[in-house]
C-alpha positions in Angstrom: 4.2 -14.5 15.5 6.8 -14.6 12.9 10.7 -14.6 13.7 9.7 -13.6 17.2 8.3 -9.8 15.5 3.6 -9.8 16.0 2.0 -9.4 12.8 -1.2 -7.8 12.3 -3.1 -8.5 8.9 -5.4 -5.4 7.9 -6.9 -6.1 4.8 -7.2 -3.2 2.1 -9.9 -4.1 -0.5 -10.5 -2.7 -3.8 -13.4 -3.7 -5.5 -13.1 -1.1 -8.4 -11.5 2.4 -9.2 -14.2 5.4 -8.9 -13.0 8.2 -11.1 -12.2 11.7 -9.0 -11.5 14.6 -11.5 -8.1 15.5 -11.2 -7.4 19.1 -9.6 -5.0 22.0 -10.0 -4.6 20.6 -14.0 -1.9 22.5 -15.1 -0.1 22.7 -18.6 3.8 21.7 -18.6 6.5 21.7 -20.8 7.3 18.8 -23.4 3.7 18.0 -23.8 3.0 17.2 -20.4 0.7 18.5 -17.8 0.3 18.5 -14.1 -2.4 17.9 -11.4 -2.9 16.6 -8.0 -5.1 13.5 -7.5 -7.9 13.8 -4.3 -7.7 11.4 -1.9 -11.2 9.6 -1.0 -12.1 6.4 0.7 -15.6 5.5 1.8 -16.5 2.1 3.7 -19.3 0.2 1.9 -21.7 -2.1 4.0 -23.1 -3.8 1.2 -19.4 -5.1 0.5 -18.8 -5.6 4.1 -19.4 -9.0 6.4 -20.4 -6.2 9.5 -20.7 -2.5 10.2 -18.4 0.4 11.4 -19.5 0.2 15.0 -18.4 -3.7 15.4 -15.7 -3.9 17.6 -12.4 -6.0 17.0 -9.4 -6.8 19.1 -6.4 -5.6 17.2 -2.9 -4.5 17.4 -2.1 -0.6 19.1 -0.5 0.6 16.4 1.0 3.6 18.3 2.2 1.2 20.8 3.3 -0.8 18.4 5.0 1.5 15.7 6.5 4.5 18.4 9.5 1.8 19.4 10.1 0.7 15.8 10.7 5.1 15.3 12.7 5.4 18.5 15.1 3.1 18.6 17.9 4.1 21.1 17.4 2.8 24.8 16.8 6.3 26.3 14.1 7.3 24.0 12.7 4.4 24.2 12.5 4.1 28.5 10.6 7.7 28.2 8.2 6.2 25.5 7.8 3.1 28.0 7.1 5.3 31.0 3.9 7.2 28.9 2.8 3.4 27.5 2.2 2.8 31.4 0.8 6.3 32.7 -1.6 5.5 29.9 -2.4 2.0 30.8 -1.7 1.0 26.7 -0.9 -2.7 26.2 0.1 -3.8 22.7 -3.7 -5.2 22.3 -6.8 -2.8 22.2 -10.6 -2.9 21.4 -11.4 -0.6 18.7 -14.5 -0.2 16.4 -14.2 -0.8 12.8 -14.9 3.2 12.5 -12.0 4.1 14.9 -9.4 1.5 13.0 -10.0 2.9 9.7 -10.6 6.9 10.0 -8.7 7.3 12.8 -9.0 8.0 16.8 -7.3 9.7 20.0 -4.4 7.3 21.3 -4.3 8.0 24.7 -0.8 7.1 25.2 0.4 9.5 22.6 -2.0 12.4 23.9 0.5 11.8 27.1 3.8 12.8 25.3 4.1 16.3 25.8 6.3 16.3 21.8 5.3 19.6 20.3 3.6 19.1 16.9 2.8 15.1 18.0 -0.4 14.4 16.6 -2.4 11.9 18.4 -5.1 10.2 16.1 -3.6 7.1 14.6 -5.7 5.0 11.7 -5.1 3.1 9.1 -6.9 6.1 6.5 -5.5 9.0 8.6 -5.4 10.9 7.3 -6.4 10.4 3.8 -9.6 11.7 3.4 -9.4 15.9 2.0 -5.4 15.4 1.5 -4.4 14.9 -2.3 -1.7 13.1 -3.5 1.0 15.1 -6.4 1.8 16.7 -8.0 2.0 13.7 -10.8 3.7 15.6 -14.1 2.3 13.1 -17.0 2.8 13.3 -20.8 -0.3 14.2 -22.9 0.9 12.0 -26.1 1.0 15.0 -28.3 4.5 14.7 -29.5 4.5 10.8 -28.8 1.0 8.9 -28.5 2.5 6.0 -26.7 3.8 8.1 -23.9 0.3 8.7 -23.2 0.0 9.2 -19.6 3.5 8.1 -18.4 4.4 9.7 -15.6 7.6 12.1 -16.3 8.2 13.4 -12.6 6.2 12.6 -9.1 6.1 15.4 -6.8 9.2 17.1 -9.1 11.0 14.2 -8.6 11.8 10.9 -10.5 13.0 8.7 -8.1 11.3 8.6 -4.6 14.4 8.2 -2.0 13.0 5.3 -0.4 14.7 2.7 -1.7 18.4 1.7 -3.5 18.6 1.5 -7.8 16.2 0.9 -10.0 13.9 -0.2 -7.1 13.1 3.7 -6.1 12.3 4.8 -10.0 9.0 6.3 -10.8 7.2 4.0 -13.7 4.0 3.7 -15.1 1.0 5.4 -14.8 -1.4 6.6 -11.9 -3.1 3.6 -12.2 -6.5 5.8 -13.9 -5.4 5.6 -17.7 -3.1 4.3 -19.7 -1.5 4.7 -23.4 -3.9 3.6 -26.1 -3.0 0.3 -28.3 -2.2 -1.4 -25.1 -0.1 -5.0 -26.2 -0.6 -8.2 -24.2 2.9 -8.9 -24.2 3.5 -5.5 -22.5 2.9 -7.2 -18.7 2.1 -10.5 -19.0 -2.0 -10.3 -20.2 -3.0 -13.2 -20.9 -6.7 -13.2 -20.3 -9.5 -11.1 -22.4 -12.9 -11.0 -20.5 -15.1 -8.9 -21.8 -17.4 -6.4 -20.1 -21.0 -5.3 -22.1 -19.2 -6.8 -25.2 -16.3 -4.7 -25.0 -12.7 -6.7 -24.8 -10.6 -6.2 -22.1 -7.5 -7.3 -21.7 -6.2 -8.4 -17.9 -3.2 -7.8 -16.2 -2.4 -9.7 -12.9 0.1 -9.0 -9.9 2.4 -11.9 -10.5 3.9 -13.9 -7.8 7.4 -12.3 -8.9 6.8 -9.0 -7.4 6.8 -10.4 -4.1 9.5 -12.8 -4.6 12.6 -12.9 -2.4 15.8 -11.6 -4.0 17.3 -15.0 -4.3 14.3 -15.8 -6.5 14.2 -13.0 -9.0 17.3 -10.8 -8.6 15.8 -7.6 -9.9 14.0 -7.1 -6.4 17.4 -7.4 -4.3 16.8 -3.4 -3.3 13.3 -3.9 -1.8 15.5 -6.0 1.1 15.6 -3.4 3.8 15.8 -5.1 7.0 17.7 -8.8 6.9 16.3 -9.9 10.2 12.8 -10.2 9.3 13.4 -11.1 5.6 15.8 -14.2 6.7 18.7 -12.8 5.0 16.2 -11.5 1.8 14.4 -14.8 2.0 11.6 -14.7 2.6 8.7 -14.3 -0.7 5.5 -13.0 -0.3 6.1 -9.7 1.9 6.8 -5.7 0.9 8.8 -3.4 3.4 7.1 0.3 2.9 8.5 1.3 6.4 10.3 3.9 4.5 7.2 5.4 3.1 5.5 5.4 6.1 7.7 7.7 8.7 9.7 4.3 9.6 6.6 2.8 11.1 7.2 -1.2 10.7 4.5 -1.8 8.2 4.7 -4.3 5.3 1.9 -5.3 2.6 1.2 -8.4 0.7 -1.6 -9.8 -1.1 -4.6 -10.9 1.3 -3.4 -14.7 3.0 0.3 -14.3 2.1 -0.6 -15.5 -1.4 2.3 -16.8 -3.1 4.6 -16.2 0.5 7.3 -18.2 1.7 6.3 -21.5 3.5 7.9 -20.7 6.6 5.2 -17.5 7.2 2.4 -19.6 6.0 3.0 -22.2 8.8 3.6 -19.6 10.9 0.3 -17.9 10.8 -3.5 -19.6 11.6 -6.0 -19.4 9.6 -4.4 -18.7 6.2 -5.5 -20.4 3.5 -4.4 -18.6 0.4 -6.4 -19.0 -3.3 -5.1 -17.4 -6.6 -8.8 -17.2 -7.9 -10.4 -15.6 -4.4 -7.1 -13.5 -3.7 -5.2 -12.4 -6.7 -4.9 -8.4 -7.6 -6.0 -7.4 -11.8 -6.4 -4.8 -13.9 -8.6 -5.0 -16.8 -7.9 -2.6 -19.4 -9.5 -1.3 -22.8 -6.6 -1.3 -24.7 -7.3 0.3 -27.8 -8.8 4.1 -27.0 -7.1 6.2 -24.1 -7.3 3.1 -22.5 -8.9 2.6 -18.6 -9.0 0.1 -16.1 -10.9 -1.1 -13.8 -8.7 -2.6 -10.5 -10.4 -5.7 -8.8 -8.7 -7.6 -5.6 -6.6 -6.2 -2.5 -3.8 -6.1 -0.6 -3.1 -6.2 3.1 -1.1 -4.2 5.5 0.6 -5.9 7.5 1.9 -3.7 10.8 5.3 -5.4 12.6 5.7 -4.7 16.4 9.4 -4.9 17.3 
């Protein structure tokens, strides 16, 4: 319990990037081109402590997230009358298989909402959906453009946040310009894979820290309740791109997070080796990288 709001950690690893060919690759103007990326997640059990059918006690995330959508008193009485007629409390038993790709909530198979769909998970649905259109520059006219992103879905800012915070920047994560720099984002690290050097970029503790820490990140403050009056470090509010549902990521124990939510939470025990997030890239050819560490999702019932 943090500030009175239930948190729920769901971890999000990513041991790796598997390369999907790109679809609908279509030629653009000003030496770009456009394509959609394919969504796909698989679970692993070789990288995993148990299997899909364990069973763990987590947080109803309809139960949970419905309120947080609703938020005027006489919506929310007719949501509270279906969390009853459904018997839904605000903790459930789900398998590992459920919680990931997704399953029937009975209390929203109850609300008679045309177009309502019921099955709630934390990859639903992901799996067959695409993500795009991503308009990218080929580096014909300029090489170090190579593979910017120009628009996102025709767009270049994504309306969920104020200023410079909602810009599309970078890449799709995939491939990158060639002749990479180390001073470009901080590298400062050069392993080296089959004898090839790499040079490694690491989420830095700065792009979770609280506005009155590193001003540049003042429009990512969305709600001042939970954030302490923009804070608190360590925490992302993605509510917007997630219909409004309360949820929030960090990196996995609320590495480099405020004090006040790591006393707040058992168990945590947070480690830059075991828990950071890199990227290793090739940075001389169309560069790629390979991603190593994870994230965590952290739902926020209301």
């Amino acid at each position: 319990i943090i500030n009175g709001h239930l948190i729920l950690l769901a971890a999000v690893p990513t041991e790796g990037v598997r390369y999907l060919p790109k679809e609908n690759v279509t030629e653009g103007e000003n030496g770009t081109i456009s394509y959609m990326l394919p969504n796909v997640a698989t679970f692993e059990p070789d990288m995993s402590v148990g299997t899909e059918d364990d069973t763990m006690t987590v947080l109803n995330l309809a139960v949970a997230a419905v309120p947080a959508v609703f938020k005027y008193g006489f919506m929310q009485s007719i949501i509270n009358s279906y969390i009853k007629k459904a018997d839904s409390k605000m903790l459930q038993n789900r398998t590992v298989k459920e919680i990931l790709w997704g399953y029937t909530d009975p209390f929203l198979d109850k609300i008679p909402f045309p177009g309502l769909n019921p099955i709630v998970g934390v990859f639903y649905p992901y799996n067959g959906t695409s993500d795009g259109p991503y308009n990218v520059y080929t580096g014909t006219e300029d090489i170090t453009k190579t593979a910017i992103i120009e628009s996102y879905k025709k767009k270049r800012t994504l309306s969920y946040w104020e200023g410079h915070c909602d810009m599309v920047n970078g890449t799709d994560g995939a491939s990158f310009p060639p002749f990479v720099k180390k001073n470009q984002a901080g590298a400062f690290l050069e392993p080296k894979v089959k004898g090839i050097t790499l040079y490694r970029f690491i989420v830095p503790r700065e792009a979770f820290a609280s506005p009155t820490e590193v001003g540049d990140n003042y429009c990512f403050c969305t709600d001042p309740v939970i954030s302490e009056n923009c804070t608190l470090a360590g925490v992302l509010d993605i509510s917007s791109c997630k219909a409004k549902r309360p949820v929030y990521i960090s990196l996995p124990h609320f590495l480099h997070a405020s004090e006040s939510i790591l006393h707040k939470v058992e168990g945590l025990s947070p480690n830059e080796k075991e828990h950071e997030t890199y990227l290793d890239i090739e940075p001389v050819s169309l560069s790629y990288g390979f991603i190593r560490g994870n994230l965590e999702q952290n739902f926020v019932s209301f």
